[in-house]
N, C-alpha and C positions, 0 to 999 in steps of 0.2 A: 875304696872303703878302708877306715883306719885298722889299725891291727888292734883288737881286744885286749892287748895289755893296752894301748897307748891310750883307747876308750877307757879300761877300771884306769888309769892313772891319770886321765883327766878327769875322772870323776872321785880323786883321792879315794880308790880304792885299795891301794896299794902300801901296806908298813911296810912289810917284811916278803922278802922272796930269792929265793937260793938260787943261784948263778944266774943273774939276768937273761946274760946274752943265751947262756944252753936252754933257756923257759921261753924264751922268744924262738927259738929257731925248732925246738923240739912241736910248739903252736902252731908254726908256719909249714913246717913239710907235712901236713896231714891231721886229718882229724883223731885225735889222743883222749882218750879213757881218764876222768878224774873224781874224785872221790870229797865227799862232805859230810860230815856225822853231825847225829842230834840225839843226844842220852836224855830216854823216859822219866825225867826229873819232875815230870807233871807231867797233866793229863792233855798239855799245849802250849804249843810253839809259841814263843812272844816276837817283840820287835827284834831283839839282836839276833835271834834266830831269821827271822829276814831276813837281813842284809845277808844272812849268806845263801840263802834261796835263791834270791835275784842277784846275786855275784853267778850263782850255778846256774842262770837263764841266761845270762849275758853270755857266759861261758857256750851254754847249748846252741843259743842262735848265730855264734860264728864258728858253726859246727861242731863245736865238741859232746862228749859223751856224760853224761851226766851218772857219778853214784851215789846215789841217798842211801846213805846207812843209817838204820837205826836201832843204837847199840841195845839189843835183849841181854847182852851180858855185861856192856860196861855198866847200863843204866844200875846193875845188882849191886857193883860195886861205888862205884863214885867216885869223879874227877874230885883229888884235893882242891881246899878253898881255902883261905888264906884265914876265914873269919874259925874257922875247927871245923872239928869231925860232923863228917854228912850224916842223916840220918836215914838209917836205908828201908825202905821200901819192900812188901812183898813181892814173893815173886809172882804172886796172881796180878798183883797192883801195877807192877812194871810189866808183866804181861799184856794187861789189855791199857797201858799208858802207849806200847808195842804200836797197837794198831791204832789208835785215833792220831798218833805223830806219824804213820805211813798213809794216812789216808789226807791229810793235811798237807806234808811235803809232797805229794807227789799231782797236788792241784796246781804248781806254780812252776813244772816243768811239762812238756810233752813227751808222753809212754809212747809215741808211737813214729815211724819215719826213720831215716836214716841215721840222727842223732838220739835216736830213743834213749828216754832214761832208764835207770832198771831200778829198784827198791832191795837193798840188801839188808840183812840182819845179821850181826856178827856173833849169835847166839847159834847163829849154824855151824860155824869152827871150832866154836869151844865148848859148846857144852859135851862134845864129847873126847877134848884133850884132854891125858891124864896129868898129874902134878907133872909125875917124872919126867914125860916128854917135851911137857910146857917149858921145864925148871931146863933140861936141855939144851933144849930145841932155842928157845927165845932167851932165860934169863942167862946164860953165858954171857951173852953179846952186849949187855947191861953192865959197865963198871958203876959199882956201887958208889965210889964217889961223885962222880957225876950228876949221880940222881940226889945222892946228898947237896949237892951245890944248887940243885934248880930252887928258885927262887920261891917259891910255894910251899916244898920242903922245907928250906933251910927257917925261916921266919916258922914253922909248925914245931919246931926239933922243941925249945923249950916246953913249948906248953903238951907237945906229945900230940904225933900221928902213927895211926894204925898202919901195919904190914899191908892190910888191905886199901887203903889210898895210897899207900907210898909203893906200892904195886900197878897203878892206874897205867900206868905210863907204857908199860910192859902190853898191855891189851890194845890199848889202842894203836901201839907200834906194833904188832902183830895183825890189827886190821890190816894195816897201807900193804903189810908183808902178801899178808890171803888178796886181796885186790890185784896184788901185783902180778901175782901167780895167776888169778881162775881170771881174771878182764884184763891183765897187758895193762892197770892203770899203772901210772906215770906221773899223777899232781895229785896232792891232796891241797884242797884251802881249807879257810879257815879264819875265827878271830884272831888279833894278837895276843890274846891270853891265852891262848894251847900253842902256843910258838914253839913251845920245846916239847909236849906232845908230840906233834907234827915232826918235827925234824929228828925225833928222836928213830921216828917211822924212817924218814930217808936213812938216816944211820942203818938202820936196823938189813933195810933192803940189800945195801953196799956191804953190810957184813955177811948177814947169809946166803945173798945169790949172789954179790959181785955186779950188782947193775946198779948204773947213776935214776935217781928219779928225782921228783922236782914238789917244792912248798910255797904256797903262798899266802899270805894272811894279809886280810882286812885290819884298820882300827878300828879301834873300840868307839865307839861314837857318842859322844857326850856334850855336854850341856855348855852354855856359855864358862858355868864357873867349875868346869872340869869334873862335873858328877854325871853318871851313866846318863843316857838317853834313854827313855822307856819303862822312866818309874815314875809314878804321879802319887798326887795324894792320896788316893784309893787301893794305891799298890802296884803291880806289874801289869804292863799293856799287853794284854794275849791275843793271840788271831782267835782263835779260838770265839765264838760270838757268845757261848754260853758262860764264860768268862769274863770278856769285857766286851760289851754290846758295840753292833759298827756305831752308834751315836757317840761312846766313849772312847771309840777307835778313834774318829773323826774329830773329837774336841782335843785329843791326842797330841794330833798332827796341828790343828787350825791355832796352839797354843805358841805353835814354836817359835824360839827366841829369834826378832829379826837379824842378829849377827849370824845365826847358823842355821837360816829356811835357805838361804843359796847352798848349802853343804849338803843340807836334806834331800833336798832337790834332787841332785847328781846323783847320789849313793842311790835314793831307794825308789825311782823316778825312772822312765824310759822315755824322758822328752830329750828332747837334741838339746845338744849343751849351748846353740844358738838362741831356743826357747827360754833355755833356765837363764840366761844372759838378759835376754829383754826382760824376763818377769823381774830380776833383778834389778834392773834401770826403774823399770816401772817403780818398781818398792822405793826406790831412793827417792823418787820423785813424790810419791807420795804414799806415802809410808802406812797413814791412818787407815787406808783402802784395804790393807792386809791381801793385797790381790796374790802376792805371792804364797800365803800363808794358807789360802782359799784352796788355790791350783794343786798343792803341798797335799792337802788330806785330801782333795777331791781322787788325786790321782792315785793314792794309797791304799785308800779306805775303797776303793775300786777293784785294785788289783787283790786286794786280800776277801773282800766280801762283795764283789760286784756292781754293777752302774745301779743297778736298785736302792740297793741299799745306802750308796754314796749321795745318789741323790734325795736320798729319804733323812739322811742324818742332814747333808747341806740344809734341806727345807726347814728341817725340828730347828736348826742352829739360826735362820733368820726368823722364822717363825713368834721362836720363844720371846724374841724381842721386838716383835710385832711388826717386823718387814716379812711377815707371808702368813696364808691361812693356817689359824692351827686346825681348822677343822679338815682340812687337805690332811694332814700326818697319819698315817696308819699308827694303830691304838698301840701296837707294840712299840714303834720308832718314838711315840710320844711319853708310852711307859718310860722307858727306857732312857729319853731325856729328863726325864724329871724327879725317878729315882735317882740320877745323877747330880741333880741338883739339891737333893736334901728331902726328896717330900716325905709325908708324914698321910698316914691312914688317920681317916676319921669314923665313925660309924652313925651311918642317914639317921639311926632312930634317934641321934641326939641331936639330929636337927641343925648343924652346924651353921654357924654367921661368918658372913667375910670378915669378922674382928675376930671371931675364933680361930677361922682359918689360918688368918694374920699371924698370931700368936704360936698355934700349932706348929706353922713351918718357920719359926726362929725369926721371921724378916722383921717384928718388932716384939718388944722384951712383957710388955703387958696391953692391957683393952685399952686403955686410954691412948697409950702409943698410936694403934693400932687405928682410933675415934681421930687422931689428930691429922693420921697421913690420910685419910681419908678424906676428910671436913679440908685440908689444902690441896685436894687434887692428887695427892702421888699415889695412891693404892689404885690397882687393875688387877682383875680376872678374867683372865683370858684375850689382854689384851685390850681389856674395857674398862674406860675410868668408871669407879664405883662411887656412887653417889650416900647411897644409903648403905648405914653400918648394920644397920637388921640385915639386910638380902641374906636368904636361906639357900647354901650351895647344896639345891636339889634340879630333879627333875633335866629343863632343857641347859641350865646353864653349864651344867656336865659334861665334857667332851666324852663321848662312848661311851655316855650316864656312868663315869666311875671318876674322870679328873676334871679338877681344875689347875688353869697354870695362874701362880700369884707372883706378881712382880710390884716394888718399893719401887719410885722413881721409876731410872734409867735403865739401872743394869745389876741392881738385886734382885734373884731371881728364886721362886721354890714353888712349891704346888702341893698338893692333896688329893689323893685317894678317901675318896666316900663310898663305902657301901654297908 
């Protein structure tokens, strides 16, 4: 069996990591306590937050100890951003943001068995550290220039950062220090944008107990033309389903660019890297098939919302364009694709026509438009050429009497709510 670095490094999980050879051999003599944070910055986890979930499953299933922090007290103050000052949040709001981000991370690791995970909150060491001990204890061991130098800071100095982000650094390096102490942890990971977070923590251990410990950080995962991965036109892709439905989870994934579905694969996937190889060959060979692309959300939109759900979005996604039943889709999964696509509410007492419907949901600009793609064959509902521009979207032609899906052609696609 490979060694779990050489698995995240053939799956390019690997930027950044502090003495290689002492993080390999510290892995190898025994199963080791390691630590990953998520600050209550919303009410849920999105994609980049993944990939470090399933970096800390990989980690768990070749024994390791799994810590999910989730900062109650950094989430108050706020990691510097390079765009300005955060805006911060209640402490009720970051309170119960607390617990739907503990109840979330802790579905994608195992609470129980020998590598059991544990769920920590860093709002239990410090909400009752006073200044003076903190200012001590931790910010001694902080040379002020240093933190002027980190890359985050210095790009903030002109335009002006608060004591309290330019302080961030100091908490979260006192996380790794309390881990170190009450769990024997020994790794924290991580993006490569907290890189100096992170190792600010190893600094921080070596000064005030005198013990080596060890960092590792993921990249950043981005798009062909080097823009983050996991923002759409809609906005951010959350786990979260109340957020972004598994159907938009799954057109997410089904979207991805074919130079980076073999990247995706590896990172946020648990098929053998022999699997992501043939789907890969596959793809070259024929590309149009999107089979890699398919495999990609299938397996995602699974591990985040379940084989139900996975195959309920798969179905909406061949469905809508008339390779499966739409009457098969549960009313939500079809809700939910079709909000997605634009739809538009109508109200039954006004009797709507499929040229109104036409109109309503954008896919042609007036009636006539509307009288013409009809009279040539290209307007469907539900999948069904429309023959007549009167037809009244009542009654049976309603999917779960409240939608229709309207499609121009091929692959213009939107729909209506009636009621």
């Amino acid at each position: 069996m490979a060694h779990v670095l050489d698995d995240l490094d053939a799956r390019g999980l690997i930027a950044h990591s502090t003495d290689p050879d002492a993080l390999r051999s510290a892995l190898s003599a025994g199963p080791i306590a390691f630590y990953v944070g998520f600050d209550p910055t919303a009410p849920s986890l999105h994609i980049g937050n993944l990939l470090q979930l399933l970096t800390a499953r990989r980690l768990q299933l070749a024994g390791h100890k799994p810590l999910l922090l989730v900062g109650g007290s950094t989430g108050l103050v706020g990691d510097p951003k390079e765009a300005g000052e955060r805006i911060m949040n209640t402490k009720e709001t970051v309170a119960e943001w607390v617990e739907h981000i503990r109840a979330q991370a802790s579905a994608f690791v195992d609470l129980d068995g020998p590598s059991a995970a544990t769920m920590v909150n860093n709002l239990d060491w410090t909400a009752g550290l006073s200044t003076i001990d903190f200012l001590r204890d931790i910010g001694k061991h902080f040379p002020v220039n240093r933190m002027l130098a980190r890359d985050v800071v210095s790009s903030r100095l002109d335009a002006g950062i608060s004591y309290t982000e330019f302080s961030y650094v100091l908490l979260q390096s006192l996380d790794y220090l309390e881990l170190h102490r009450r769990y024997d942890c020994v790794l924290q990971t991580g993006g490569s944008d907290q890189w100096g977070n992170i190792t600010a923590g190893v600094e921080l251990i070596r000064r005030a107990d005198g013990d080596k410990v060890h960092a590792l950080a993921t990249p950043l995962i981005t798009k062909a033309d080097g823009t983050k991965f996991g923002k759409t036109e809609s906005g951010t892709v959350w786990l979260g389903a109340e957020l972004t439905s598994p159907y938009a989870f799954y057109q997410s994934w089904i979207q991805a660019e074919d130079s980076k579905v073999g990247e995706y694969l590896r990172q946020f996937t648990f098929l053998d890297l022999s699997e992501i190889e043939a789907l890969e060959a596959e793809h070259l060979e024929k590309p149009g098939l999107r089979a890699a692309q398919r495999r990609l959300a299938t397996e995602v939109t699974t591990i985040v919302h379940g084989a139900e759900e996975a195959a309920a979005a798969e179905l909406a996604s061949s469905a809508l364009f008339g390779r499966g039943e739409l009457a098969d889709l549960p009313e939500a999964t079809l809700a939910a694709a079709l909000r997605e696509a634009g739809a538009v509410d109508l109200k039954s007492s006004d009797k709507p026509t499929v040229v109104d419907a036409l109109v309503a949901s954008g896919l042609v600009d007036s009636k006539s438009a509307a009288r013409r793609a009809i009279a040539d064959g290209g307007a469907y509902v539900n999948n069904e050429r429309v023959s007549d521009p009167e037809t009244v979207l009542t009654g049976d032609i309603l999917l779960h009497g409240t939608w229709a899906v309207l499609r121009k052609g091929k692959r213009a696609i939107s729909g209506v709510s009636v009621s």
